[in-house]
Backbone as CSV, one residue per row, in Angstrom:
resi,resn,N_x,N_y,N_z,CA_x,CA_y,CA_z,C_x,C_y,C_z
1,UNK,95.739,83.661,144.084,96.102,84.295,142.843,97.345,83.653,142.277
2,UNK,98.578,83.230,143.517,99.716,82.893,142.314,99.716,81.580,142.360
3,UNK,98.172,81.124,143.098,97.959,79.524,142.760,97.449,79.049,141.455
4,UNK,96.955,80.321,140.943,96.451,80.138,139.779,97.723,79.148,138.469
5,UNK,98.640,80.150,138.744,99.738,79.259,137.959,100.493,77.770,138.077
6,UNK,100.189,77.056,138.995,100.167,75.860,139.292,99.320,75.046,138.129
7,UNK,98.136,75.703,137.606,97.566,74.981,137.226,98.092,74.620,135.625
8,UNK,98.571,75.714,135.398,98.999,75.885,133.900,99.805,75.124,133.536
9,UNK,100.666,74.202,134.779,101.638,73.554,134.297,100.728,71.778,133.806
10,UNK,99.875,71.820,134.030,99.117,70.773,134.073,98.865,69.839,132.907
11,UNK,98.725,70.870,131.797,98.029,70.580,130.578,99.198,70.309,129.722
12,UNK,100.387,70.131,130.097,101.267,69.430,128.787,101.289,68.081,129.502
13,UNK,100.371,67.238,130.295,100.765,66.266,130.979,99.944,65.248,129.952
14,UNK,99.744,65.740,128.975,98.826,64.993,127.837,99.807,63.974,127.032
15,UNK,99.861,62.794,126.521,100.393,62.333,125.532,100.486,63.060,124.375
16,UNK,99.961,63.457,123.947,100.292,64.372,122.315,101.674,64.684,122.381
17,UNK,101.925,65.389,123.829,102.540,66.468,124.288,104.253,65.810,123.980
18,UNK,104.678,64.522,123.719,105.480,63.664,123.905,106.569,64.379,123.088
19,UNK,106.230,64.756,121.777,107.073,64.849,120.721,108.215,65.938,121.267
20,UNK,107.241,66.999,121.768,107.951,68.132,121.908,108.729,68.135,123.633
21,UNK,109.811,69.139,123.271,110.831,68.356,124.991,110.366,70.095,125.969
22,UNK,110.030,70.739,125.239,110.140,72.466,126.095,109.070,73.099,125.011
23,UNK,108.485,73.874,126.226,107.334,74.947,125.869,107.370,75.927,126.352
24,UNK,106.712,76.824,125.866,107.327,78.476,126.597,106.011,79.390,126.685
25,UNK,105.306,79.558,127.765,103.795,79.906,127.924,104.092,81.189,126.999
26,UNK,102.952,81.283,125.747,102.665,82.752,125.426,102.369,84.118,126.005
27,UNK,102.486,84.854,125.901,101.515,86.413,125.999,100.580,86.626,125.289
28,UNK,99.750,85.954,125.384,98.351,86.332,124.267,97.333,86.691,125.218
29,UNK,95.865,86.780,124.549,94.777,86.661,124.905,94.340,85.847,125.924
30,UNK,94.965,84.822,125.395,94.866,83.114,126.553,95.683,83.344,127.667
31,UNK,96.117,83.812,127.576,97.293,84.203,128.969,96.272,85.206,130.303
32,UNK,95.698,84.179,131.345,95.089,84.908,131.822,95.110,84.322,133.531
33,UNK,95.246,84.878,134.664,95.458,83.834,136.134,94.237,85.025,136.515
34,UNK,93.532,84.388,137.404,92.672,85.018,137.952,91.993,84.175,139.977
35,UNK,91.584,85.160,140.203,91.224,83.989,141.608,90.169,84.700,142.383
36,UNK,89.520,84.055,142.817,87.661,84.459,143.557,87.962,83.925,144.660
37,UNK,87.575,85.160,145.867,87.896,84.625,147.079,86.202,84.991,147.737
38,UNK,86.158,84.220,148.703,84.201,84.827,149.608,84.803,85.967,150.810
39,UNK,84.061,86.099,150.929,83.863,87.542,152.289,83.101,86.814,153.088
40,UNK,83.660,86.590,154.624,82.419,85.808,155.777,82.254,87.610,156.132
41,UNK,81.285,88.395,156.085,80.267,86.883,156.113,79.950,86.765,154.241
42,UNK,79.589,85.825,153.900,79.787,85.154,152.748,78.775,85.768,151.452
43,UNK,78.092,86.914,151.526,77.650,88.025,150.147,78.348,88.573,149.415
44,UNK,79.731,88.657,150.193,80.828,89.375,149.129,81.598,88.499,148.665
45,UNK,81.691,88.725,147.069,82.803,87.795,146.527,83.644,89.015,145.600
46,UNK,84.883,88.304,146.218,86.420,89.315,145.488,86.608,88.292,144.730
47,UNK,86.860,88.753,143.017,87.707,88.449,141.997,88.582,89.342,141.884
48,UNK,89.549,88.785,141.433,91.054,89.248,141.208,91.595,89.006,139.557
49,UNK,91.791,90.033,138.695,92.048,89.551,137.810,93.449,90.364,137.059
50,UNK,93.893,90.489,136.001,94.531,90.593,135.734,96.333,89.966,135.286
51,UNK,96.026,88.966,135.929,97.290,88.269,135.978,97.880,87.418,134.484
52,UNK,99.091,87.619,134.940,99.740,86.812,133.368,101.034,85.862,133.917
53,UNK,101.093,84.636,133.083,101.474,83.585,133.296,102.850,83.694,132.493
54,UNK,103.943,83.509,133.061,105.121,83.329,132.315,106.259,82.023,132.637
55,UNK,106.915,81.394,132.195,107.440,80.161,132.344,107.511,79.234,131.247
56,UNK,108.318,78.317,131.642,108.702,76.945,130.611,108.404,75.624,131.130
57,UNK,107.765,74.750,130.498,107.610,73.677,130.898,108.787,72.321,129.981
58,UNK,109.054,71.371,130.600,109.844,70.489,129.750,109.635,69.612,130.006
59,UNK,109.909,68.193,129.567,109.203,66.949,129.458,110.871,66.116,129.155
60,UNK,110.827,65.220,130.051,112.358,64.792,130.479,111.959,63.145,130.638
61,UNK,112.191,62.151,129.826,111.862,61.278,130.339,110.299,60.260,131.200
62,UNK,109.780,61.027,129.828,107.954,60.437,129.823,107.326,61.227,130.936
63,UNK,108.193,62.426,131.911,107.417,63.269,132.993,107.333,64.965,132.620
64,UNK,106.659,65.521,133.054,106.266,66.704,133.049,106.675,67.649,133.852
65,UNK,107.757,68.405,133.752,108.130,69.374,134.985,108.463,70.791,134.297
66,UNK,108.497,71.964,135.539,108.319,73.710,135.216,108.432,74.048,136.004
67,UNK,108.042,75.458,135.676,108.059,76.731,136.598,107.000,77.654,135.758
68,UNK,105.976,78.020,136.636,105.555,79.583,135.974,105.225,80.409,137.226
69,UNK,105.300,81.621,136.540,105.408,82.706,137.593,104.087,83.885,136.980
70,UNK,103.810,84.484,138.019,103.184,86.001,137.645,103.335,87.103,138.943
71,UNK,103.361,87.937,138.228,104.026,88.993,138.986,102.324,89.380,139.846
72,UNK,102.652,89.493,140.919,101.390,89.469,142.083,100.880,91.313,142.090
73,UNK,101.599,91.999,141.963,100.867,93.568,141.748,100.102,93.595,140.262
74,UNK,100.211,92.518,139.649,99.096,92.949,138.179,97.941,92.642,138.546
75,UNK,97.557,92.047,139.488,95.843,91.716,140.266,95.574,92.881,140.609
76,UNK,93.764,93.119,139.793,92.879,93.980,140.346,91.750,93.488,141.079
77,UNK,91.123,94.251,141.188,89.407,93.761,142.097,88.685,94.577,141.674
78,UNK,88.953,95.686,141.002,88.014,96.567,140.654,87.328,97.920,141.687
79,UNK,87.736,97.218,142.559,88.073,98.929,143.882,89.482,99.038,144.083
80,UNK,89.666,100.600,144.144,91.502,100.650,144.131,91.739,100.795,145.753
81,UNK,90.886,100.874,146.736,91.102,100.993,147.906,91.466,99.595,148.628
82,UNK,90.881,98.024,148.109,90.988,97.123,148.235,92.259,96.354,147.359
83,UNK,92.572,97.241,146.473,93.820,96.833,145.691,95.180,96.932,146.082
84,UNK,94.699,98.603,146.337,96.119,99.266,147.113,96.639,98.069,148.672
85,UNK,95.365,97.831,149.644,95.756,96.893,150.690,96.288,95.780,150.358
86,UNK,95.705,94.943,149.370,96.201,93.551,148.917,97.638,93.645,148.244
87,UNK,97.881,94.390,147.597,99.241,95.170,147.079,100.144,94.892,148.611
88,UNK,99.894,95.951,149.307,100.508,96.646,150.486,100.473,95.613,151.257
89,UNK,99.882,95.121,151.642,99.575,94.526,152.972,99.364,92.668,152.771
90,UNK,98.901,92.450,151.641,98.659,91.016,151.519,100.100,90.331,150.934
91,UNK,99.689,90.333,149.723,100.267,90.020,148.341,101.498,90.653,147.903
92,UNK,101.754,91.563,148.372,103.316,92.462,147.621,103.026,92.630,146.415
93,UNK,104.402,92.992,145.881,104.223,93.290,144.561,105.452,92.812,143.583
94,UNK,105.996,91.407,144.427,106.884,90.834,143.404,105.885,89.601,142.861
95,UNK,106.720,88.422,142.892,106.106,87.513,141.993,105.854,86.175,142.719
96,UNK,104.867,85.373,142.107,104.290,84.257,142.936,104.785,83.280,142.130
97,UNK,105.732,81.945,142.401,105.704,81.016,141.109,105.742,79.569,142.152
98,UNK,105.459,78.928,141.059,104.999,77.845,141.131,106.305,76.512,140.079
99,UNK,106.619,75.557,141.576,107.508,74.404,140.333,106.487,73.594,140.377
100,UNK,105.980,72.616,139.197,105.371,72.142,138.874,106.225,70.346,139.320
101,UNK,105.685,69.806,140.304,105.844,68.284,140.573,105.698,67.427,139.345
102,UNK,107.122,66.338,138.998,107.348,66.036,137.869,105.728,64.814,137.645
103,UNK,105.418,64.906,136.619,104.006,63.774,136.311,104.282,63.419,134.887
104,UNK,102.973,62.745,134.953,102.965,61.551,133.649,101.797,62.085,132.901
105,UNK,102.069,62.307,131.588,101.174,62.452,130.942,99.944,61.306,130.996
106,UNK,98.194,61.637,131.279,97.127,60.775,131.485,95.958,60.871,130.842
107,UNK,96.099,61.758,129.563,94.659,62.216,129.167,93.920,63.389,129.153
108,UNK,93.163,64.235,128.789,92.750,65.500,128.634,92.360,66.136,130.236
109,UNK,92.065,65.421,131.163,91.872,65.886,132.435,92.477,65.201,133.274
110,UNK,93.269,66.148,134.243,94.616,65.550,135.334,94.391,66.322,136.694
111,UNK,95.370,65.572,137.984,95.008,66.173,138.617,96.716,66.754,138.375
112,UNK,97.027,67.832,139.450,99.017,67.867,139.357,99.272,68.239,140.488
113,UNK,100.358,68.525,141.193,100.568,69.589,142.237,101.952,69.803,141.644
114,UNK,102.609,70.664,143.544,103.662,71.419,142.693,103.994,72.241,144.638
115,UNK,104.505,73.314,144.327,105.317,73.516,145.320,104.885,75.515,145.181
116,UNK,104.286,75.770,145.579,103.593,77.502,145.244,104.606,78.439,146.557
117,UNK,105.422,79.528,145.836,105.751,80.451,146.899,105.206,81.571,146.640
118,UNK,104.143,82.484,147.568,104.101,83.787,147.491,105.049,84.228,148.672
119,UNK,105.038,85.462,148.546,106.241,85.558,149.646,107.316,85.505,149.873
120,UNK,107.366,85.183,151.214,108.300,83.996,151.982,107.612,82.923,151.838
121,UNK,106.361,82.453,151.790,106.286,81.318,151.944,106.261,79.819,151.006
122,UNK,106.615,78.859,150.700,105.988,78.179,150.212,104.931,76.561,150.394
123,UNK,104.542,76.538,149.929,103.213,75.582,150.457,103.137,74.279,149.184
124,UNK,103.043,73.365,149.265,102.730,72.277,148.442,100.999,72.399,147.885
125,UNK,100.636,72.321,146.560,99.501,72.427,145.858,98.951,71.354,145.169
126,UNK,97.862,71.448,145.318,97.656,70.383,144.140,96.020,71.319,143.203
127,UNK,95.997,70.842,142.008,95.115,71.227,141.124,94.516,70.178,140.476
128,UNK,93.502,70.685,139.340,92.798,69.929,138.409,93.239,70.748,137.133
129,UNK,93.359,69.933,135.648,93.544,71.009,134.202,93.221,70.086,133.619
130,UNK,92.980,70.322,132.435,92.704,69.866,131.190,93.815,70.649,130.352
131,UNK,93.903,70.266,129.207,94.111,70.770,127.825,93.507,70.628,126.736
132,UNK,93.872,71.426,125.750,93.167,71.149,124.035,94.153,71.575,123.235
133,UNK,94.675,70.592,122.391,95.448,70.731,121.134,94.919,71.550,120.369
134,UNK,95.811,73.049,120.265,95.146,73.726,118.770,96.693,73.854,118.122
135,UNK,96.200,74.291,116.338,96.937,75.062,115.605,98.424,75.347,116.145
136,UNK,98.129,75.970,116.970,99.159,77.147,117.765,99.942,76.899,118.699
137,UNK,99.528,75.618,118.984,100.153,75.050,120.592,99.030,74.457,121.438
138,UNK,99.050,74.513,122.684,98.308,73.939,123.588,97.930,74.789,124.282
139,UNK,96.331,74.796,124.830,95.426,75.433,125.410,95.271,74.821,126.595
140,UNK,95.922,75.620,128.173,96.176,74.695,129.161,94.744,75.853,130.096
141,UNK,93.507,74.833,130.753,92.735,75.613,131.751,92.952,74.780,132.947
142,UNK,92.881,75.596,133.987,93.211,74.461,135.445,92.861,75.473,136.214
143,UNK,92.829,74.759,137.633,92.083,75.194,138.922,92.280,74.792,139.937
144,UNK,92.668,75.681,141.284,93.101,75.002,142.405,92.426,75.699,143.243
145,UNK,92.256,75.276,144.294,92.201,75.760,145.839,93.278,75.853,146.699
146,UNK,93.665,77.326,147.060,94.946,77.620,147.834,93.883,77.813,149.108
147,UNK,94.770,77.602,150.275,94.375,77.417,151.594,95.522,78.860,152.182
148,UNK,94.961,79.427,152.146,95.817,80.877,153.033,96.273,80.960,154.319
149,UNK,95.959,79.806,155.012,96.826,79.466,156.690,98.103,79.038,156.160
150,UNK,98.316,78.002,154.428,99.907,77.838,154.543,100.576,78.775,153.879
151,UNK,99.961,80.070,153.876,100.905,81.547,153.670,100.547,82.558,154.255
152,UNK,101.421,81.948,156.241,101.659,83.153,157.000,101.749,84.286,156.741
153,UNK,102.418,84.816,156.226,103.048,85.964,155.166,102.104,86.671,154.636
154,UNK,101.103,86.048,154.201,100.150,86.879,153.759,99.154,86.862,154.970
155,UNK,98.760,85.970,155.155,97.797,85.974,156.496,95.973,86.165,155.678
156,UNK,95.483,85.812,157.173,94.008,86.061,155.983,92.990,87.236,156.057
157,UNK,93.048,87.724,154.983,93.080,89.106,154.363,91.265,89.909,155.178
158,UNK,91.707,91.366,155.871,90.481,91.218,156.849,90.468,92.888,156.740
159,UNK,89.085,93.687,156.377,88.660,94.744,156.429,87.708,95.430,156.539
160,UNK,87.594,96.430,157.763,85.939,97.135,158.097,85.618,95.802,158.362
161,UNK,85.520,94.615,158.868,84.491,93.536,159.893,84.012,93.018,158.750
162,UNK,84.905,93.061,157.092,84.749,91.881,156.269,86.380,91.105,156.340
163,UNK,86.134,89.858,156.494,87.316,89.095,156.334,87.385,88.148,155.125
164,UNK,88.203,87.506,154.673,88.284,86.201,153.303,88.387,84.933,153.969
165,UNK,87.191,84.695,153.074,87.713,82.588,153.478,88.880,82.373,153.459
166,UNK,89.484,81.258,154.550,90.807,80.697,154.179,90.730,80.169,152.711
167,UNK,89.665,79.711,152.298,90.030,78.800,150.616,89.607,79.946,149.856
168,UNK,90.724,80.009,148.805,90.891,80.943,147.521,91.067,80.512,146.273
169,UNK,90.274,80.644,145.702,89.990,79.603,143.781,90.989,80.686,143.129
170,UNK,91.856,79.971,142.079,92.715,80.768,141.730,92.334,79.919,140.084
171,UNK,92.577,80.361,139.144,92.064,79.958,137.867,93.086,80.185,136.800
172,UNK,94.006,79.676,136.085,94.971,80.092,135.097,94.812,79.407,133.643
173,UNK,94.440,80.373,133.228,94.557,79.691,131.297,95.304,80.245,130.820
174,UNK,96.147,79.585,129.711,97.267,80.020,128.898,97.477,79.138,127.740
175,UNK,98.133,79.706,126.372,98.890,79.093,125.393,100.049,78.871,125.573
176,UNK,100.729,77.614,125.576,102.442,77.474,125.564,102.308,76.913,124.250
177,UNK,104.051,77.188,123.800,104.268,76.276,122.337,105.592,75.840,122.692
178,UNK,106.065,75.257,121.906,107.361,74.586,121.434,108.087,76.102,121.441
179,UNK,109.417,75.772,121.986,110.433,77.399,121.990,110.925,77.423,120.743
């Protein structure tokens, strides 16, 4: 889930992106982190949604570097009995952020990483994003695979004789603009 925001930093890694030096992710519609985890045994799939992306990205010398964060208690699943545990017991209920590893702008699809702490812990990431130039700013979608053995802290998430894959798809779209 707060791998999801790793990805967001991705999409100003575009040339367009040159002119402008700082961006400041919106609160809109587009503002969305989400993450799908499997159940072994593997019929159940948990989505997690709710999440919102906040942070600045800046562009220093032809590279791409940030921070975004989302606060880890805004994830639902849609059962509150499985919410309340992931709350309690997984995830907490402060915030997951992500520094974004400085890169080079390469074209509408990139890969990035970055440095993800939930927790106590933090773990090195890497993702895939794209972007799309609109009107309004930039439309950043990206996608990673977090590996849940490198966040002890959370450990991997296990109930009634269903447990979660170690790999967890975490998904973040957002609008940033110029501050």
């Amino acid at each position: 889930m707060r791998y999801l925001l790793f990805c967001i930093f991705a999409f100003f890694c575009q040339p367009r992106f040159a002119l402008a030096t700082d961006w400041k992710i919106q609160d809109d519609a587009k503002n969305q982190v989400s993450f799908s985890a499997i159940g072994v045994p593997g019929f159940l799939k948990i989505n997690g949604t709710g999440g919102k992306a906040t942070g600045t990205l800046a562009e220093s010398e032809g590279k791409i570097v940030g921070t975004v964060k989302v606060i880890t208690a805004s994830f639902v699943t849609g059962i509150d009995t499985r919410d309340k545990h992931m709350h309690e017991k997984y995830l907490g209920t402060g915030e997951a952020s992500f520094v974004l590893d400085a890169i080079q702008p390469n074209g509408t699809g990139f890969d990035f990483g970055g440095k993800l702490t939930i927790k106590s812990d933090t773990a090195q990431v890497k993702g895939h994003g794209k972007v799309n130039t609109t009107a309004n700013g930039h439309e950043f979608l990206g996608d990673i695979d977090i590996n849940l053995k490198d966040f002890p802290s959370i450990g991997v998430p296990s109930y009634m004789g269903v447990t979660v894959a170690e790999k967890v798809k975490v998904t973040v779209s957002f609008l940033a603009s110029s501050k």
